[in-house]
N, C-alpha and C positions, 0 to 999 in steps of 0.2 A: 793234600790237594790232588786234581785228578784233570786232566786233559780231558776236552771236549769242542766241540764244534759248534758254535753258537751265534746268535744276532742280536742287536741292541737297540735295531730298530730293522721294520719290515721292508721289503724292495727288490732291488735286483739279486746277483749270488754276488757282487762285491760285497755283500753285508755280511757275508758268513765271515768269522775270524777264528784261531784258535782263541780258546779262553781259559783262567783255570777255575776251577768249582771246587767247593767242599766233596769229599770223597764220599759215599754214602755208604750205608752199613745197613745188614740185612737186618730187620728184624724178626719177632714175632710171625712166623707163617712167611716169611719169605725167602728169599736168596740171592745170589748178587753174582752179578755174570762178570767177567772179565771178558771184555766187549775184543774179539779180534779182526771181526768184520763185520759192516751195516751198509746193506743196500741201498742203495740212494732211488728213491721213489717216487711217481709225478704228485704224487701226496705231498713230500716234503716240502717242492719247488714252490706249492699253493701255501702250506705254510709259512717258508720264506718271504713271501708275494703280501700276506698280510690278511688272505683271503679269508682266514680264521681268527683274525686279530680281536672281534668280542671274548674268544673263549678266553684269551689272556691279557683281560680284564682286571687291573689289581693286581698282579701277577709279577714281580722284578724282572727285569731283563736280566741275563740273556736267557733266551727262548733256543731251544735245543733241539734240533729236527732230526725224525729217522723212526723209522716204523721196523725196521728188522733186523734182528742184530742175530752174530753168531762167534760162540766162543768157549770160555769153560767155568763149571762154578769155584768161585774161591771164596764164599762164605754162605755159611748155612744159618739162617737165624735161628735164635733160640726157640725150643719146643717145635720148631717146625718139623710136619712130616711131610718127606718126599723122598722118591724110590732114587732120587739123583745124590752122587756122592762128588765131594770136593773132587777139583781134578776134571771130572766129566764133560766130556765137548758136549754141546749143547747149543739148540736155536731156539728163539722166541719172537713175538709179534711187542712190541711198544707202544701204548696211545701216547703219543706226546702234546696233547693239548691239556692247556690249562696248567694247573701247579706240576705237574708230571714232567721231567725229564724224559728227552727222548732217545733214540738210540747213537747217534754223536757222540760218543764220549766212550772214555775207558772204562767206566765200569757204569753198572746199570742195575739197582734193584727190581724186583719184580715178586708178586705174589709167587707160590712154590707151583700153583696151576697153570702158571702163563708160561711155563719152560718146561721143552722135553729135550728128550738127548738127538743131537745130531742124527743124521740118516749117514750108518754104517757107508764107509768108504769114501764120505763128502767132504772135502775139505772147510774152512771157514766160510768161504770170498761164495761156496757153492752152495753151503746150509744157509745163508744170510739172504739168499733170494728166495727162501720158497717160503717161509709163515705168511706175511702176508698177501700174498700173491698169488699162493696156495689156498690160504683160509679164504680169499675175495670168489675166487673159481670154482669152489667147493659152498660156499655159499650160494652162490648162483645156479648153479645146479641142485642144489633141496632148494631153492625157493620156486626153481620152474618145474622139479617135481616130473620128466617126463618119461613116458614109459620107454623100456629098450624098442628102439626101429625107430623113435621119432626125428626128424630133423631137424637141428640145432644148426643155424647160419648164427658164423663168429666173425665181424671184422678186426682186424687189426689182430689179424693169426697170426701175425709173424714178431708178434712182441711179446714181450712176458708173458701178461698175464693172458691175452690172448692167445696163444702157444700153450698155457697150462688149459684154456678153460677146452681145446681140442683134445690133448691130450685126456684129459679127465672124463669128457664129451662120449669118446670113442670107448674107454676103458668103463664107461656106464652105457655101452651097447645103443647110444646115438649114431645116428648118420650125422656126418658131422662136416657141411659144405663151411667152409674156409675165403674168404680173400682176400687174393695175393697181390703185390706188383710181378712182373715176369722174374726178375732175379728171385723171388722169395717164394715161388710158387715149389719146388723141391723141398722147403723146406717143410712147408707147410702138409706136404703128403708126406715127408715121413713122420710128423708130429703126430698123424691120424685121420689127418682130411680126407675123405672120402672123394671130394666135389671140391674143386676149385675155380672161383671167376675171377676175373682179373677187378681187381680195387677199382674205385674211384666213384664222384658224385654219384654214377648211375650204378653204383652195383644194385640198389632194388631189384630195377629195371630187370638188370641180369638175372637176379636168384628168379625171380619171376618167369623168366623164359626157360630156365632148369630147373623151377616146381612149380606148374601153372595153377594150381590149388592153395600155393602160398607155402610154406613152411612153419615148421611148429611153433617155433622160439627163435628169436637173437638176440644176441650176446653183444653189444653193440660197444669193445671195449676203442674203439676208433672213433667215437662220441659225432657219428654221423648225425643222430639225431632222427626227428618226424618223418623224413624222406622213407627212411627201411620200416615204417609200418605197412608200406604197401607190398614189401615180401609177405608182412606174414599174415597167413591165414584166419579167414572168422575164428573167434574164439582163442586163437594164440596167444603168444608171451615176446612183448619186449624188455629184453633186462638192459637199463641203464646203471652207467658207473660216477655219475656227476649230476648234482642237484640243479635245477634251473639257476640258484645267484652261486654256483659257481663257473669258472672261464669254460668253457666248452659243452655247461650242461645247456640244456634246452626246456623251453615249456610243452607241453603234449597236449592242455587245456583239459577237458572230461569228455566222458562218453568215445567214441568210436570202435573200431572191431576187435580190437586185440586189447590184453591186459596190459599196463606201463606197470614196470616193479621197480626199486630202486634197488640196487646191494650195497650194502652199509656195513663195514667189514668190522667195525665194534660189535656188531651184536652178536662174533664170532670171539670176542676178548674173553680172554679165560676158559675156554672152551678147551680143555685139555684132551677131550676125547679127540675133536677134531682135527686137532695138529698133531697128536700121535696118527693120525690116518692118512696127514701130507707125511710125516715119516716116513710112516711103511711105504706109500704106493711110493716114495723115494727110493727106497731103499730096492720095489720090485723092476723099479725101471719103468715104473708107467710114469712119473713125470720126472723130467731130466731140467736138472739144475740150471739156468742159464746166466751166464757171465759173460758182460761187456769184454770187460776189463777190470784191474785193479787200479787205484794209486791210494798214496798216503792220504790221512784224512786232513795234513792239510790244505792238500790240493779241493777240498770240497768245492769251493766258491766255482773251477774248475768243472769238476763233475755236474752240477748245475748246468751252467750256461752247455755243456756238451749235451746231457738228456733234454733239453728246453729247444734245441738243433734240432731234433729228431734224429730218426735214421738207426739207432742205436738196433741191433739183434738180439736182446741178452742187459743184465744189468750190471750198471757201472757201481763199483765196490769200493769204499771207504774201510782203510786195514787202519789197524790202531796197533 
C-alpha cells in the first residue's frame, strides 16, 4: 500500500484525508516516481470543489489531486526506453482527472515521456513548482506567437505563474508591463517587467494611459476578465486561464477587436520536448523556482484553505 492525499466526496479542503491505495507498478513504457514533493495548485482546489466532478463519472473514490510532482525514479517498466535511470531526481506534470491518480501520493506512475530529470541544483519542494506552471506559461506564449519588441501586459505578476509567464515574456525579447500592488512591484521588476502599474479593477484604464494604441497581448492570469480588452489593441491577443463554467472564468460573447484564446495546459501532456525546455531555461536562470512554503502532506486540507486565502508569493509544497 502507499500513502496518498485524497477525497471521498467533493467540497471544502476538510474533505482532503490521508488515505492508503494500492501501490502502483510501472509498466510497459512507463516509470514510477517516488513522489517527494507536489505543488499544491488553484487547479487542484477546483478539483477539490467538485468543479470537475463529470470527468469522475463511474470512477471509485477517493479522487487524488495534484498536477506536479517531484522526486526520483524507482521503477522502470519493462521494455521501456528512457534516457532516465533508477535513482534519478526527476519532475513531471499529472493529469489527474478521471481514472488517473494524481500527484498526492507516494508514488505515481507516468508514461516514460511525461518525466524529465530535475533542473541541476533544484531541490524537490523547487523542481515540483515549475511543470505545470512552466508548461501553462510556455503554452501561452506559442499560442500568442508574438514577435521580439511586442508588448505583453501580465496580471497577477506577482504569482507563480504570472511571475513565470514575465519571466519567459522578457527571455523571448517581449516588453513585458506587469501589475503590481506597491509591496510586489520590486518584485516584479526583477522577474523582467519592464512597465509596472499598480493592480486593481482599473488597471486597463492604466495600461491604456502607458500604451495609448493598446498593447499586443495579455496574459490575464488574475482572471480580470472583459474589462482588459480595452488595453489591448485592434487585432491583439487576450490569453485566458479559466473556462466561462469555471469559478473566475468569464464569457467574452463573439466578435469584437482582439482575439480571446483559452490555455489548456493538457494539450502540453506529454510533450517531453517542452518540459526539457522548463528544465533548461531552469537550470539557465531565466525562470526561478518559486516556493511558498513547505509542510507534510498531511497538512494538505491546510495548504488549501491557505492558497484559497490568497496572498501567497510562491507555491505552497506537499513533501511525502
Amino acid at each position: 500500500m502507499m500513502r496518498a492525499i485524497g477525497l471521498y466526496e467533493f467540497g471544502g479542503p476538510d474533505v482532503l484525508r490521508v488515505v492508503d491505495l494500492p501501490e502502483p507498478h510501472a509498466g510497459p513504457g512507463e516509470v514510477r516516481v517516488r513522489v517527494r514533493a507536489a505543488a499544491v495548485n488553484p487547479a487542484d482546489t477546483l478539483l477539490r470543489a467538485g468543479v470537475h466532478a463529470r470527468a469522475f463519472a463511474g470512477v471509485p473514490a477517493p479522487y487524488v489531486p495534484g498536477m506536479d510532482i517531484a522526486g526520483e525514479i524507482d521503477e522502470i517498466g519493462p521494455g521501456t526506453r528512457t534516457e532516465l535511470s533508477l535513482g534519478e531526481p526527476v519532475m513531471a506534470m499529472v493529469m489527474p482527472i478521471g481514472p488517473a491518480a494524481g500527484g498526492y501520493a507516494e508514488y505515481v506512475v507516468l508514461p516514460a515521456g511525461w518525466v524529465v530529470r530535475a533542473p541541476a541544483g533544484a531541490d524537490d519542494a523547487a523542481a515540483a513548482t515549475l511543470p505545470m506552471n512552466g508548461l501553462t506559461a510556455q503554452l501561452t506564449l506559442d499560442q500568442l506567437a508574438l514577435a521580439p519588441g511586442s508588448v505583453l501586459a501580465v496580471t497577477g505578476a506577482a504569482g507563480t505563474l504570472g511571475g513565470y509567464l514575465v519571466q519567459l515574456g522578457r527571455h523571448a525579447g517581449l516588453t513585458v508591463v506587469a501589475d503590481a500592488a506597491p509591496a510586489d512591484e520590486a518584485l516584479v521588476r526583477r522577474l523582467g517587467a519592464a512597465d509596472v502599474v499598480t493592480r486593481g479593477p482599473d488597471v486597463a484604464a492604466r495600461l491604456r494611459d502607458r500604451y495609448p494604441d493598446g498593447v499586443d497581448a495579455v496574459a490575464d492570469t488574475a482572471l480580470i476578465g472583459p474589462r482588459l480588452l480595452d488595453a489591448v489593441r485592434d487585432g491583439g491577443t487576450y490569453a485566458r486561464f479559466r473556462s466561462a463554467d469555471e469559478p473566475g472564468g468569464h464569457e467574452f460573447g463573439h466578435g469584437g477587436h482582439a482575439t480571446v484564446r483559452t490555455t489548456f495546459v493538457p494539450d502540453y501532456a506529454g510533450r517531453t520536448d517542452k518540459l526539457h525546455q522548463i528544465r533548461r531555461l531552469a537550470e539557465a536562470g531565466v525562470l526561478t523556482p518559486r516556493v511558498a512554503t513547505t509542510l507534510p502532506a498531511a497538512e494538505a486540507a491546510d495548504a488549501h484553505r491557505r492558497l484559497e486565502a490568497g496572498g501567497l508569493r510562491g507555491r505552497l509544497v506537499l513533501t511525502f
